[in-house]
DOBA-360652 format. One record per residue: residue number from 1; residue in three letters; x, y, z of N, C-alpha, C, O in turn. Coordinates in nm, 4 decimals, decimal comma. Example, Ala and Ser with C-alpha at 12.3 -4.5 7.8 and 13.67 -1.06 7.14 Angstrom:
+------+--------+----------+----------+----------+----------+----------+----------+----------+----------+----------+----------+----------+----------+
| nuse | drenza |       nu |       nv |       nw |      cau |      cav |      caw |       cu |       cv |       cw |       ou |       ov |       ow |
+------+--------+----------+----------+----------+----------+----------+----------+----------+----------+----------+----------+----------+----------+
|    1 |    ALA |   1,3190 |  -0,5690 |   0,7800 |   1,2300 |  -0,4500 |   0,7800 |   1,3200 |  -0,3300 |   0,7800 |   1,4236 |  -0,3319 |   0,8465 |
|    2 |    SER |   1,2850 |  -0,2250 |   0,7080 |   1,3670 |  -0,1060 |   0,7140 |   1,2900 |   0,0030 |   0,7870 |   1,3409 |   0,1138 |   0,8039 |
+------+--------+----------+----------+----------+----------+----------+----------+----------+----------+----------+----------+----------+----------+
! end
This chain:
+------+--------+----------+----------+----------+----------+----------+----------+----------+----------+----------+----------+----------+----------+
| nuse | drenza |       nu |       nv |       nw |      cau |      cav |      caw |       cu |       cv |       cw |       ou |       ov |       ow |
+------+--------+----------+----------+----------+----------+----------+----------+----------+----------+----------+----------+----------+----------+
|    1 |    UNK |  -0,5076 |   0,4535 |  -1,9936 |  -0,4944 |   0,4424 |  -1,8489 |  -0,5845 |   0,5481 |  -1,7847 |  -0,5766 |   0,6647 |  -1,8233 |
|    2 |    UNK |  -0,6658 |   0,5139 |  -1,6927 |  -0,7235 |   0,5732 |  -1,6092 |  -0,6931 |   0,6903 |  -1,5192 |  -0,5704 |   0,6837 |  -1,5125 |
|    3 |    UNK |  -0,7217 |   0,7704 |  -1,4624 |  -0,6564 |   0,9111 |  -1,4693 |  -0,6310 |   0,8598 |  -1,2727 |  -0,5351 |   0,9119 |  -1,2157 |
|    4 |    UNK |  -0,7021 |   0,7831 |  -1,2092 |  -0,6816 |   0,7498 |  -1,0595 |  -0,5435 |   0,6592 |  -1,0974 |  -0,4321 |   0,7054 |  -1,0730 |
|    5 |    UNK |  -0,5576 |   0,5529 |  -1,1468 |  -0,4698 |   0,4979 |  -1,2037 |  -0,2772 |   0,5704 |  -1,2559 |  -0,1659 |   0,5563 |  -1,2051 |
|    6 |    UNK |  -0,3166 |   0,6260 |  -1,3469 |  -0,2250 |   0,6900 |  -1,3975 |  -0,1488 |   0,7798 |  -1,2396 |  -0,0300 |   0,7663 |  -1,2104 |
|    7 |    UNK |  -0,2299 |   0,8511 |  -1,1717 |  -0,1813 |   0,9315 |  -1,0435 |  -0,0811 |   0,8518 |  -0,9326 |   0,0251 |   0,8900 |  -0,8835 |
|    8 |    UNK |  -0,1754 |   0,6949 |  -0,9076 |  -0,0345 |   0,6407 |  -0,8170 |   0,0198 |   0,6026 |  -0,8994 |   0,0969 |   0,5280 |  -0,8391 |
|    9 |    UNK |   0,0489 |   0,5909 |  -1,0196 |   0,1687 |   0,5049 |  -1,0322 |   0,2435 |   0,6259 |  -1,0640 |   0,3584 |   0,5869 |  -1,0433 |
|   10 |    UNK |   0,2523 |   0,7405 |  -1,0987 |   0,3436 |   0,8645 |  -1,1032 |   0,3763 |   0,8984 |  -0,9482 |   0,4895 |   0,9254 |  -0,9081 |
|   11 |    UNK |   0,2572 |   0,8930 |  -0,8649 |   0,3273 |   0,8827 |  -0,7340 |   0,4048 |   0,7921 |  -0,6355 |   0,4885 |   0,8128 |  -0,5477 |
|   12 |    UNK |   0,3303 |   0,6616 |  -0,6962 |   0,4128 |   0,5525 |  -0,6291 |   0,5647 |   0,5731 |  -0,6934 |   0,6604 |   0,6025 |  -0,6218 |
|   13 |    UNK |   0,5715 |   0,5613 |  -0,7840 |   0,6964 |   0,5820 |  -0,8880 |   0,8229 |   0,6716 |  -0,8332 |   0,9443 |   0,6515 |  -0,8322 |
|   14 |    UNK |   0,7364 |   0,7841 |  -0,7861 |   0,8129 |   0,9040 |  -0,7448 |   0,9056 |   0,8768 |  -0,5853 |   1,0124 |   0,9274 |  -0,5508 |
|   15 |    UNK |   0,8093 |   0,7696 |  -0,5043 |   0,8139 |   0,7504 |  -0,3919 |   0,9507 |   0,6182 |  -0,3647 |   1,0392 |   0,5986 |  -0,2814 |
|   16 |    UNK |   0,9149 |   0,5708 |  -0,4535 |   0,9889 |   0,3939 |  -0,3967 |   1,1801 |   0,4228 |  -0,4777 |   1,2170 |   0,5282 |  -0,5293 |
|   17 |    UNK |   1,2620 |   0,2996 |  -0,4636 |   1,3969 |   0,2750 |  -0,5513 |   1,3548 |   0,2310 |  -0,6519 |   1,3844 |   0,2783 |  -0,7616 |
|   18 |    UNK |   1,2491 |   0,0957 |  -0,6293 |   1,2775 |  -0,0572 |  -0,7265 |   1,0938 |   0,0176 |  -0,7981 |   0,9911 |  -0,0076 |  -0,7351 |
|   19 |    UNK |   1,0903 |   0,0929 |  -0,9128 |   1,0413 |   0,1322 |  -1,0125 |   0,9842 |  -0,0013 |  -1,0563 |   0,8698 |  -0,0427 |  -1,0374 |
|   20 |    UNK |   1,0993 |  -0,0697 |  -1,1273 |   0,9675 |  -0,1859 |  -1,1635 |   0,8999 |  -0,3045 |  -1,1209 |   0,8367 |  -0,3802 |  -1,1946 |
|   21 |    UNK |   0,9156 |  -0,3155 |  -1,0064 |   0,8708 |  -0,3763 |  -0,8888 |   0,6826 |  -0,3491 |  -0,8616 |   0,5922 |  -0,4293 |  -0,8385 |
|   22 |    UNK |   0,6838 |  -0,2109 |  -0,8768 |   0,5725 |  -0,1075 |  -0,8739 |   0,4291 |  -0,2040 |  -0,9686 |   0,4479 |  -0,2159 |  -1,0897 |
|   23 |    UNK |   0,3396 |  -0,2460 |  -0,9289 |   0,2322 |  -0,2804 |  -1,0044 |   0,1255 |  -0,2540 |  -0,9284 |   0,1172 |  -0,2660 |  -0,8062 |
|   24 |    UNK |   0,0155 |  -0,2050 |  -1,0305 |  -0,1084 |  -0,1244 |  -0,9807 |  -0,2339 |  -0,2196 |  -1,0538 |  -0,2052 |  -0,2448 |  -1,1708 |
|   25 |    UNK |  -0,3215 |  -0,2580 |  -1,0248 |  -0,4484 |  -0,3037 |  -1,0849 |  -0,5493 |  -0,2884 |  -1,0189 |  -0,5711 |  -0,2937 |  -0,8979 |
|   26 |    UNK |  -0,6317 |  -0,2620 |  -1,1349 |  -0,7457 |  -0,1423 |  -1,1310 |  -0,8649 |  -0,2435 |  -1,1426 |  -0,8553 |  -0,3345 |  -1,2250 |
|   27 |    UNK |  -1,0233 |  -0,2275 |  -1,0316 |  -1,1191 |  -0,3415 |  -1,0679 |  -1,2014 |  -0,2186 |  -1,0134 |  -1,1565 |  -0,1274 |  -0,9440 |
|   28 |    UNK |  -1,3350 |  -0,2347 |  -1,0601 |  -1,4453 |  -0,1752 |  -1,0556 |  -1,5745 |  -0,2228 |  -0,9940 |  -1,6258 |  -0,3108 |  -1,0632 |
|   29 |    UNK |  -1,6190 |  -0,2030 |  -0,9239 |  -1,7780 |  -0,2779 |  -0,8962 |  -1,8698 |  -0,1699 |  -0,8329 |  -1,8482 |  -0,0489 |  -0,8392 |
|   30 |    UNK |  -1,9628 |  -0,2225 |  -0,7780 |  -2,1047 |  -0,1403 |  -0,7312 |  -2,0436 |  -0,0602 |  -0,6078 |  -2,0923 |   0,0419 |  -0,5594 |
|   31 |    UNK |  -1,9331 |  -0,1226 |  -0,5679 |  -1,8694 |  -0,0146 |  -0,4034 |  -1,7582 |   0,1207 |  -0,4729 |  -1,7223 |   0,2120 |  -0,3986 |
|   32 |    UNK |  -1,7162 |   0,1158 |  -0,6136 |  -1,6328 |   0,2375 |  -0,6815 |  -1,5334 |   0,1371 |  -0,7522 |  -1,5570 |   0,0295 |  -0,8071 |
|   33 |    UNK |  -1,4041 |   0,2121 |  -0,7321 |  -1,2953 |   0,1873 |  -0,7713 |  -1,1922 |   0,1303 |  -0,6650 |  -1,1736 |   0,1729 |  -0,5510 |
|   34 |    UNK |  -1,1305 |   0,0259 |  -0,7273 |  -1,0245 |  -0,0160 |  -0,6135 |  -0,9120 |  -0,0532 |  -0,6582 |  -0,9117 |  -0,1506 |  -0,7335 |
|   35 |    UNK |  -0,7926 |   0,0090 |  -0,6272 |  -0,6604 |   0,0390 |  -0,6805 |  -0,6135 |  -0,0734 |  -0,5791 |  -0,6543 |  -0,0578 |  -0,4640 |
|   36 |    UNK |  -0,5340 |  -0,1843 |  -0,6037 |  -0,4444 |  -0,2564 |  -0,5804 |  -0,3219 |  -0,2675 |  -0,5466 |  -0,2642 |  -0,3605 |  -0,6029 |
|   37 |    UNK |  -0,2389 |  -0,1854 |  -0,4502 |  -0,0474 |  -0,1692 |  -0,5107 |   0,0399 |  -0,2743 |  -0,4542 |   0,0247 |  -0,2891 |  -0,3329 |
|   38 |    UNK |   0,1249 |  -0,3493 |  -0,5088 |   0,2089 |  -0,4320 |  -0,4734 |   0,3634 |  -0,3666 |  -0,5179 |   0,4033 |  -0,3633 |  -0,6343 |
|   39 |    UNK |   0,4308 |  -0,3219 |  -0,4137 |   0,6154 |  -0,2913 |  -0,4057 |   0,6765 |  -0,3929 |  -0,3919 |   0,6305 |  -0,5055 |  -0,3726 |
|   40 |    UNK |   0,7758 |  -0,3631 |  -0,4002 |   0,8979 |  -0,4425 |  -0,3268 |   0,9064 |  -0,4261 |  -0,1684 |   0,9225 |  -0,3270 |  -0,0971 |
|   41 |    UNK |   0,8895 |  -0,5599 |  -0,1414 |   0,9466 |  -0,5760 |   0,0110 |   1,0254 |  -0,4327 |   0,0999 |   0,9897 |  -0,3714 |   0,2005 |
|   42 |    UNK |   1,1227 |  -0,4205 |   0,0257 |   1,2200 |  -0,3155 |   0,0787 |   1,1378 |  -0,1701 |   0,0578 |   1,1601 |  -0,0916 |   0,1500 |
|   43 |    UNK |   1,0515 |  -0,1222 |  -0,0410 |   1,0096 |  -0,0453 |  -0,0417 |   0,8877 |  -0,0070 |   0,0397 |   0,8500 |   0,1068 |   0,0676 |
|   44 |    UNK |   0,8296 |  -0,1304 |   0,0745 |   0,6639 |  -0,0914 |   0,1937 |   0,7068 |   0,0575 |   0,2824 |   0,6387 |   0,1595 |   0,2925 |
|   45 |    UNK |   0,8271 |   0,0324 |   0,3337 |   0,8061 |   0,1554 |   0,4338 |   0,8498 |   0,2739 |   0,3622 |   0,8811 |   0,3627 |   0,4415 |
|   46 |    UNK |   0,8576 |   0,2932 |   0,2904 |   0,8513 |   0,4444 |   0,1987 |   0,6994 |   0,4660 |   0,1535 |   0,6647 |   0,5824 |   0,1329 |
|   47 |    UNK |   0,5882 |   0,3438 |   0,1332 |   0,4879 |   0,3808 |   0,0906 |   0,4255 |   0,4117 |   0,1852 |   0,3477 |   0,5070 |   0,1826 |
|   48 |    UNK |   0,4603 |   0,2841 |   0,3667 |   0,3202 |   0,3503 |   0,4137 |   0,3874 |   0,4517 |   0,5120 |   0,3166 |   0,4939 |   0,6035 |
|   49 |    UNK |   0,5086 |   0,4926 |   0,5033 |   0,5478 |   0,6167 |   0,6009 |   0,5245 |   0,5848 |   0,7586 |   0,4792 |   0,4771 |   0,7975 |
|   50 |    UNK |   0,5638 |   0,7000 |   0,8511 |   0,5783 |   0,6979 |   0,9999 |   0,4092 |   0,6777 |   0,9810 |   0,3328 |   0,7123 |   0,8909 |
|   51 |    UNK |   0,3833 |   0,5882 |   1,1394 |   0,2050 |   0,5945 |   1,1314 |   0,1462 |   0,6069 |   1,0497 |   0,0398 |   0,6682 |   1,0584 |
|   52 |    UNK |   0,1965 |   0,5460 |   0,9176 |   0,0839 |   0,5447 |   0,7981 |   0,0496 |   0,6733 |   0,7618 |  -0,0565 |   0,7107 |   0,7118 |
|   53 |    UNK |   0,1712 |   0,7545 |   0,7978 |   0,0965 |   0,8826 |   0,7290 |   0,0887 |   0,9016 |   0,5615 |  -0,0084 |   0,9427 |   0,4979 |
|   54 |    UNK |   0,2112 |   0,8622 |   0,5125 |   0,1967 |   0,8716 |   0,3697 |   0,0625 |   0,8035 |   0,3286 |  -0,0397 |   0,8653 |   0,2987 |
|   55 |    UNK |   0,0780 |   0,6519 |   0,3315 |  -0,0687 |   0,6183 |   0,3132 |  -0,1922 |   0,6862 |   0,2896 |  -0,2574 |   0,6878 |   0,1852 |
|   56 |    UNK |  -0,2202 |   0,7493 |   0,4124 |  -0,3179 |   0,8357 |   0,4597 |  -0,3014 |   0,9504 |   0,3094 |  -0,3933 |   0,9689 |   0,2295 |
|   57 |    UNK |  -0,2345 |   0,9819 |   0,3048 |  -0,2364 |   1,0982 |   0,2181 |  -0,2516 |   1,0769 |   0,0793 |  -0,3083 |   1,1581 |   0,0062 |
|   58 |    UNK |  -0,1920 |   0,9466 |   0,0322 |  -0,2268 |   0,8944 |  -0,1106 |  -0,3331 |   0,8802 |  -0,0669 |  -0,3620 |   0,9796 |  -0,0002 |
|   59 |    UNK |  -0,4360 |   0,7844 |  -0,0682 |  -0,5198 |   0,7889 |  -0,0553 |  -0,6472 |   0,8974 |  -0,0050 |  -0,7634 |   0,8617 |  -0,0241 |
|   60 |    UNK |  -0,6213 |   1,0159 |   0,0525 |  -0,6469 |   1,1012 |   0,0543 |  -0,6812 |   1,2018 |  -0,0799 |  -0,7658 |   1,2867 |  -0,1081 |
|   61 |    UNK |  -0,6050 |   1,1614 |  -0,1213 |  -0,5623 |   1,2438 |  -0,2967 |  -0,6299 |   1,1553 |  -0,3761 |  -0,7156 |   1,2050 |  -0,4491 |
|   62 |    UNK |  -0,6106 |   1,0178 |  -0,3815 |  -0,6983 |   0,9102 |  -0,4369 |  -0,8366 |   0,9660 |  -0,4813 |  -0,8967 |   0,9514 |  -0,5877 |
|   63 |    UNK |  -0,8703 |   1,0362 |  -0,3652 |  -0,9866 |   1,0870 |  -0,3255 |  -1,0410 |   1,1584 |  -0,3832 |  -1,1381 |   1,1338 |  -0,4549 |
|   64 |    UNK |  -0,9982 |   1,2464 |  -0,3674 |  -0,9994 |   1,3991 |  -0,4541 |  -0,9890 |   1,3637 |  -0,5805 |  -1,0758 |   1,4294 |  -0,6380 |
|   65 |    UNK |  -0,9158 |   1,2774 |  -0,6825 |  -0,8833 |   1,2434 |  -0,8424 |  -1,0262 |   1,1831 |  -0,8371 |  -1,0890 |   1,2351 |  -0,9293 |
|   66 |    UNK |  -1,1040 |   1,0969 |  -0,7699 |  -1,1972 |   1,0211 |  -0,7820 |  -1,3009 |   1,0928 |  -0,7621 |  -1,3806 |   1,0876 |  -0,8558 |
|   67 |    UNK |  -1,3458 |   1,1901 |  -0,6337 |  -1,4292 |   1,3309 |  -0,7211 |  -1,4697 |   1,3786 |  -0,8079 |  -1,5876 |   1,3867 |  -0,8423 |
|   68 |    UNK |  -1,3566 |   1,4268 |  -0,8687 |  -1,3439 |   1,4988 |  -0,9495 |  -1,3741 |   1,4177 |  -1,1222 |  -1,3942 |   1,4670 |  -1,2333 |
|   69 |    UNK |  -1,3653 |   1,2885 |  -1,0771 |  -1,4384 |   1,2011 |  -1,2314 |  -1,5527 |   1,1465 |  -1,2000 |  -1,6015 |   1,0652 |  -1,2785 |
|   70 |    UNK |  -1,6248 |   1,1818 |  -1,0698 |  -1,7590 |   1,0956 |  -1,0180 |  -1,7505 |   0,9557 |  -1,0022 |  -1,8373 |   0,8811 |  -1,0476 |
|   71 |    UNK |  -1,6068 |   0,8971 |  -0,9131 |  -1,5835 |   0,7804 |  -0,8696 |  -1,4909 |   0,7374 |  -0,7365 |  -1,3691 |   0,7343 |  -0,7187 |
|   72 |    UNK |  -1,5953 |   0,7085 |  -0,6596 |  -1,5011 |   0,6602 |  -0,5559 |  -1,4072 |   0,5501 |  -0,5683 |  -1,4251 |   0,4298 |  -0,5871 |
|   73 |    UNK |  -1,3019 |   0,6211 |  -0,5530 |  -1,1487 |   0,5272 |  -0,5561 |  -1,0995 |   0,4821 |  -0,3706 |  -1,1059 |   0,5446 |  -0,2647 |
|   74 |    UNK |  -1,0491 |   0,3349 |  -0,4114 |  -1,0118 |   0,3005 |  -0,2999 |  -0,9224 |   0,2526 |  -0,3169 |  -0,9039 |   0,1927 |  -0,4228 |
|   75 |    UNK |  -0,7748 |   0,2619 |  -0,1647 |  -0,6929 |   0,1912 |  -0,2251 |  -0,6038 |   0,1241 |  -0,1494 |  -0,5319 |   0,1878 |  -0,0724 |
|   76 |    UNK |  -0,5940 |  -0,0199 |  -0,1593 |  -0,5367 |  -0,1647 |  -0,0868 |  -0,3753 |  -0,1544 |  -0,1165 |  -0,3292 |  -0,1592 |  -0,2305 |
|   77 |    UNK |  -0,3098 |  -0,1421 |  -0,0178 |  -0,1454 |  -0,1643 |   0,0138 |  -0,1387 |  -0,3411 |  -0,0116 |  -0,1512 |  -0,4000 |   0,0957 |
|   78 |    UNK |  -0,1240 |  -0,4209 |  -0,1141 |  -0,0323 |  -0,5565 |  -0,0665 |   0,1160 |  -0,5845 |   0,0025 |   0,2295 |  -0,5537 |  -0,0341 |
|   79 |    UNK |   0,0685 |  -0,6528 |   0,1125 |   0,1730 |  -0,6754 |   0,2210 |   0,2555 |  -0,7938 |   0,1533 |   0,2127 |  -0,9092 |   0,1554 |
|   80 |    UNK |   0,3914 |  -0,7545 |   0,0855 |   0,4406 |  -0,8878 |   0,0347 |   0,4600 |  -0,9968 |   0,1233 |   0,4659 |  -0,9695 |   0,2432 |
|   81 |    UNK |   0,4731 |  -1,1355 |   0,0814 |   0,4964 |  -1,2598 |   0,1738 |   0,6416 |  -1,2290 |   0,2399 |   0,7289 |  -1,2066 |   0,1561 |
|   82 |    UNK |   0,6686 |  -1,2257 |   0,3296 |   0,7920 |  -1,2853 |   0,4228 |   0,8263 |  -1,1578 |   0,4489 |   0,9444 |  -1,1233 |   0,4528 |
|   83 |    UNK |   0,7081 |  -1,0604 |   0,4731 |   0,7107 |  -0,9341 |   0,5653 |   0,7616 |  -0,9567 |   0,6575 |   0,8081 |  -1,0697 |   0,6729 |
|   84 |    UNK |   0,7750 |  -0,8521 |   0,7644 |   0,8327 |  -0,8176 |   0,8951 |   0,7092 |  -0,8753 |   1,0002 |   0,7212 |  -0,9083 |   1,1182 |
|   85 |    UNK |   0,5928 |  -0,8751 |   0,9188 |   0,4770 |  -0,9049 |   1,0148 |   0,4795 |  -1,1016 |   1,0092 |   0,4650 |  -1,1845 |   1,0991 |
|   86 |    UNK |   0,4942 |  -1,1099 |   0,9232 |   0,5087 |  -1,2399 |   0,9079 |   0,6700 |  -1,3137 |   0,9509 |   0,6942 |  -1,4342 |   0,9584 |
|   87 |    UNK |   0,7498 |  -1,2176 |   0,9708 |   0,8647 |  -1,3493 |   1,0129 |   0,8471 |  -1,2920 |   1,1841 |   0,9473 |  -1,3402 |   1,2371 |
|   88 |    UNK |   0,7871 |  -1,2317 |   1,2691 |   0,7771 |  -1,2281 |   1,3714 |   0,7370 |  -1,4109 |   1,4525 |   0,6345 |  -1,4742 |   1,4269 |
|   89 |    UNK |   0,8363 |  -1,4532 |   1,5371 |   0,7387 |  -1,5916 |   1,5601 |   0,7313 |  -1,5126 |   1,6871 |   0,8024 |  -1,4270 |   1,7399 |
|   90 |    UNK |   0,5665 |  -1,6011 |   1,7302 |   0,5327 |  -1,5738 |   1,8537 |   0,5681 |  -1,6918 |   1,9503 |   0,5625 |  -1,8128 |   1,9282 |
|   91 |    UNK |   0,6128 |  -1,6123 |   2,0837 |   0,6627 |  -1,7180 |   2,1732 |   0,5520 |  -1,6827 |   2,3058 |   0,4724 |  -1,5919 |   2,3296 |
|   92 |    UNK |   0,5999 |  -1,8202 |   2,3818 |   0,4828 |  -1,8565 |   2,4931 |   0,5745 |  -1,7660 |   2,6081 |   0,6878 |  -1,7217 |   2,5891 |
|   93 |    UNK |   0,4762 |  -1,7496 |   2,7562 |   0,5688 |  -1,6503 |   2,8848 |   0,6672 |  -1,7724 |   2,8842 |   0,7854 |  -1,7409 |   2,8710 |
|   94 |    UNK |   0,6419 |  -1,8952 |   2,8950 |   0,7212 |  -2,0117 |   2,9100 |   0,9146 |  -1,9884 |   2,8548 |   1,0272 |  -2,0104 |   2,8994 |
|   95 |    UNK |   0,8589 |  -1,9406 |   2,7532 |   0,9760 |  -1,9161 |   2,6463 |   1,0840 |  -1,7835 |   2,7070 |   1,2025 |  -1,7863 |   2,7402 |
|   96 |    UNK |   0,9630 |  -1,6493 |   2,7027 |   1,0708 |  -1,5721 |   2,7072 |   1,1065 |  -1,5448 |   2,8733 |   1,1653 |  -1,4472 |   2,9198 |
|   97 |    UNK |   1,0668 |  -1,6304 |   2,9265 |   1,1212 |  -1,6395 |   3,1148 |   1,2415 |  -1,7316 |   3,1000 |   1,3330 |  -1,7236 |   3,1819 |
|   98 |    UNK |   1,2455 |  -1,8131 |   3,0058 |   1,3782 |  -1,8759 |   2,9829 |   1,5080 |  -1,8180 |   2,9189 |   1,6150 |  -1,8787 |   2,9219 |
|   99 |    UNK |   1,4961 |  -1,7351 |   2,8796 |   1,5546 |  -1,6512 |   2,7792 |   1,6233 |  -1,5742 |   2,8730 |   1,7444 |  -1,5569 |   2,8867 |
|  100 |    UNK |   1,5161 |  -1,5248 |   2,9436 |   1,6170 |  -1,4212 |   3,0758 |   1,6824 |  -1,4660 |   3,1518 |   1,7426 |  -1,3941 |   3,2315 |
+------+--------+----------+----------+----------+----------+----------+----------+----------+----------+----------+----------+----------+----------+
! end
């Protein structure tokens, strides 16, 4: 295991409940490294924190591990299906003037 690799998943690990939920995959091309993470539903907001700050900071560190081996690491949050962003339905003014 890869040493960017190996880092979130000791940090993701550290962070979330549902441990094996946790999957990381690792792909390489001409733009660096790009780390993949998919949680559990229930866990997204422990990873990406108030305003994305946690986020910000793994990846931040991402950073620094990827330095330090002469590889830029990047790294993609997967938004599971039947998120909070996704069961939002959008309604017309039509709608919510009726409502009131």
């Amino acid at each position: 295991m890869d040493q960017d690799h190996a880092f979130l998943d000791y940090t993701v690990k550290a962070l979330v409940d549902n441990t094996d939920a946790v999957q990381i995959t690792r792909s390489v091309d001409e733009m660096g490294v790009l780390l993949t993470l998919t949680v559990a539903p229930e866990d997204m907001g422990k990873i990406i924190g108030k305003d994305g700050n946690i986020a910000k900071a793994v990846r931040t560190l991402l950073r620094v591990v990827g330095m330090k081996h002469n590889a830029r690491v990047n790294l993609k949050i997967n938004e599971p299906t039947g998120g909070k962003r996704f069961q939002e339905e959008s309604k017309s003014l039509d709608q919510v003037v009726d409502e009131l």
